[in-house]
ROLOLUM-67715 format. One record per residue (C-alpha): residue number from 1; chain; x, y, z; residue in one letter. Coordinates in pm, 1 decimal, m for minus. Example, Ala and Ser with C-alpha at 12.3 -4.5 7.8 and 13.67 -1.06 7.14 Angstrom:
> seq; mol; c1; c2; c3; type
> 1; A; 1230.0; m450.0; 780.0; a
> 2; A; 1367.0; m106.0; 714.0; s
***
This chain:
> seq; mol; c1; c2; c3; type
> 1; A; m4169.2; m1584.6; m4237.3; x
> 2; A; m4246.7; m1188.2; m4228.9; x
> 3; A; m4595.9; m1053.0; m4266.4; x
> 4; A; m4473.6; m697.3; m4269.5; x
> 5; A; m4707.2; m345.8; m4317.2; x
> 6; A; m4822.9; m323.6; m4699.9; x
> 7; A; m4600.8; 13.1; m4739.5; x
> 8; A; m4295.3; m122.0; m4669.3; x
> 9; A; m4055.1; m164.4; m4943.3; x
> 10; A; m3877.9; m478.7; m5060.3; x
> 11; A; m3560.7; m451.4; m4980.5; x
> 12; A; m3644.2; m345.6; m4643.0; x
> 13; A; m3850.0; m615.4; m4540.9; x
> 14; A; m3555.7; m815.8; m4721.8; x
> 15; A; m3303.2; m642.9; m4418.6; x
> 16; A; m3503.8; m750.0; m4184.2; x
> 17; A; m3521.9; m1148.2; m4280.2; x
> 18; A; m3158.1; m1141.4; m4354.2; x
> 19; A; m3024.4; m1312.9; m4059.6; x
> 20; A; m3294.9; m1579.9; m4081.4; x
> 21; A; m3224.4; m1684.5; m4454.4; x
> 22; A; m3177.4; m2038.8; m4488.1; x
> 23; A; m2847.7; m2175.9; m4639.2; x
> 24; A; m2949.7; m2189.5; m5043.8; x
> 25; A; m2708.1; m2170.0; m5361.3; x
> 26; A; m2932.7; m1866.5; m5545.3; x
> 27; A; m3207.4; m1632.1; m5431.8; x
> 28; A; m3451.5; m1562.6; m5674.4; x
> 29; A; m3566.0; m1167.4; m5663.6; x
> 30; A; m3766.2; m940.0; m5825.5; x
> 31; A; m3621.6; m581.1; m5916.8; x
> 32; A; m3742.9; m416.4; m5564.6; x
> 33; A; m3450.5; m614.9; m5405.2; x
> 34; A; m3192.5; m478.7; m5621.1; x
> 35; A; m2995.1; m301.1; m5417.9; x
> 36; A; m2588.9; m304.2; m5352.4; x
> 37; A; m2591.2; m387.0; m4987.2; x
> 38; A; m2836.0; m683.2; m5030.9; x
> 39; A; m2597.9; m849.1; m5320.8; x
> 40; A; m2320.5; m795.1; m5094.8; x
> 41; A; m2501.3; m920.1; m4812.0; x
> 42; A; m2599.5; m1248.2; m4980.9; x
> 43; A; m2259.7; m1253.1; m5155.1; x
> 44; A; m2097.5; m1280.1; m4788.7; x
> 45; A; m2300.6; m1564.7; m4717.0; x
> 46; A; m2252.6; m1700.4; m5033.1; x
> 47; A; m2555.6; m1668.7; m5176.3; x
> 48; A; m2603.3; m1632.4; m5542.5; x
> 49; A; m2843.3; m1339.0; m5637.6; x
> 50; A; m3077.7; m1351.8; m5943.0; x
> 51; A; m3182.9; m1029.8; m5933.7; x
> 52; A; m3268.7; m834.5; m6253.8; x
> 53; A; m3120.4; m463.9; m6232.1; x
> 54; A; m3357.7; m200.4; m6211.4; x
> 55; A; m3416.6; 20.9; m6463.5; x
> 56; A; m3230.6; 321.4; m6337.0; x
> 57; A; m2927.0; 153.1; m6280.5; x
> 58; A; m2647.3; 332.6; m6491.0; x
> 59; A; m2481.8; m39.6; m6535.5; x
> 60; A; m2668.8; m341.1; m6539.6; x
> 61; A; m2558.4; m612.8; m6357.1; x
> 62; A; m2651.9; m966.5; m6511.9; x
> 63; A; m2825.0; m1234.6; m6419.2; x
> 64; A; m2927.9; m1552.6; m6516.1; x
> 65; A; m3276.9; m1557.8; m6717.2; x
> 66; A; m3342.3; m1898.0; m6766.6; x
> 67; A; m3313.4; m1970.7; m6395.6; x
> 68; A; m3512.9; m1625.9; m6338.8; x
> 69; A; m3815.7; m1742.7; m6534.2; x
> 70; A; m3879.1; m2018.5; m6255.8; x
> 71; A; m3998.6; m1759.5; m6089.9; x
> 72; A; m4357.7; m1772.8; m6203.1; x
> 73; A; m4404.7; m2047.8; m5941.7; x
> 74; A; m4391.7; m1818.1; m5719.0; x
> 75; A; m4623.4; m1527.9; m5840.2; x
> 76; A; m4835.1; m1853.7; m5936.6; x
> 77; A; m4823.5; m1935.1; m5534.9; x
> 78; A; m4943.8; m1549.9; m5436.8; x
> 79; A; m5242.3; m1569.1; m5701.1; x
> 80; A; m5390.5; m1883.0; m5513.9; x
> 81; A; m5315.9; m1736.6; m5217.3; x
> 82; A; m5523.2; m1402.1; m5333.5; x
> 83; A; m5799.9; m1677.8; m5456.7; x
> 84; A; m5891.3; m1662.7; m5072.7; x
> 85; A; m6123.0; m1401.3; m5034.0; x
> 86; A; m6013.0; m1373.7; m4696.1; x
> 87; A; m5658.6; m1314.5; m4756.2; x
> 88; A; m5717.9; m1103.6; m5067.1; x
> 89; A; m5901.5; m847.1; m4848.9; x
> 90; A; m5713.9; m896.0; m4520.1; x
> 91; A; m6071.9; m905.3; m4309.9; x
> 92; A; m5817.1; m971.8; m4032.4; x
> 93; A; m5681.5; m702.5; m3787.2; x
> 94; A; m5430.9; m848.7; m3593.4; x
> 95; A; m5118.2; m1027.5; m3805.6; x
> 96; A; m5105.2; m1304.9; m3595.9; x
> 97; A; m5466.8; m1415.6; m3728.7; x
> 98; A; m5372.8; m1287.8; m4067.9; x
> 99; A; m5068.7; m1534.6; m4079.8; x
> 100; A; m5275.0; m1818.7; m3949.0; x
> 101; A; m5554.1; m1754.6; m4233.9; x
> 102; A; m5217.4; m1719.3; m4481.2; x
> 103; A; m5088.0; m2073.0; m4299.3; x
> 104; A; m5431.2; m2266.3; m4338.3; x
> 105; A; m5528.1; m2205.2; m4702.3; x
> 106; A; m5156.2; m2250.0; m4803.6; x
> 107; A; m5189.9; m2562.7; m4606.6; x
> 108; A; m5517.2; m2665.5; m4824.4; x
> 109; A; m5336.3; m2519.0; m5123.0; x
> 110; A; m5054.3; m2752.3; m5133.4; x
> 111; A; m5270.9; m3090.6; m4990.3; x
> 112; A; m5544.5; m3007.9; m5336.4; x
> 113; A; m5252.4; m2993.2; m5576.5; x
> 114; A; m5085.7; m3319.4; m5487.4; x
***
């Protein structure tokens, strides 16, 4: 896990969390991670990306919209997460307390919805 700074883009933070990727079939991405050296980075560890091209990409490369529409889980994840007015306003100053707020109500999260 990378709590990075709030300016930082995607694919950057993406470069950084490379290495630690777990093995996995597909990667799911929005369009900030569309970007030639991460698809050939994931393609070299044989990664499958499910990326939709950006919109200033001169060709489109295509992916897989039925399997990209799982992705609301995900966003659905985040918008609990923000439910937390603690997390949502990052009263926090140092990360490490930030990711152990983030870790606890994820934790509560996921033990309410079973």
């Amino acid at each position: 896990m990378l709590l990075s700074e709030g300016q930082m883009s995607d694919y950057k933070g993406a470069a950084l969390m490379l290495h630690a990727l777990p093995g996995a079939k597909v990667l799911l991405g929005d369009r900030g991670y569309d970007a030639n050296w991460f698809r050939t980075a994931l393609t070299q560890r044989k990664i499958t990306a499910c990326i939709p091209s950006k919109a200033n990409r001169k060709v489109p490369i295509p992916h897989d919209a039925a399997l990209y529409r799982q992705r609301h889980k995900i966003e659905i994840m985040f918008g609990r997460l923000k439910d937390w007015r603690r997390i949502h306003t990052r009263y926090d100053r140092c990360a490490h307390t930030f990711m152990s707020a983030i870790c606890i109500a994820a934790t509560v999260i996921f033990w309410l919805n079973q």
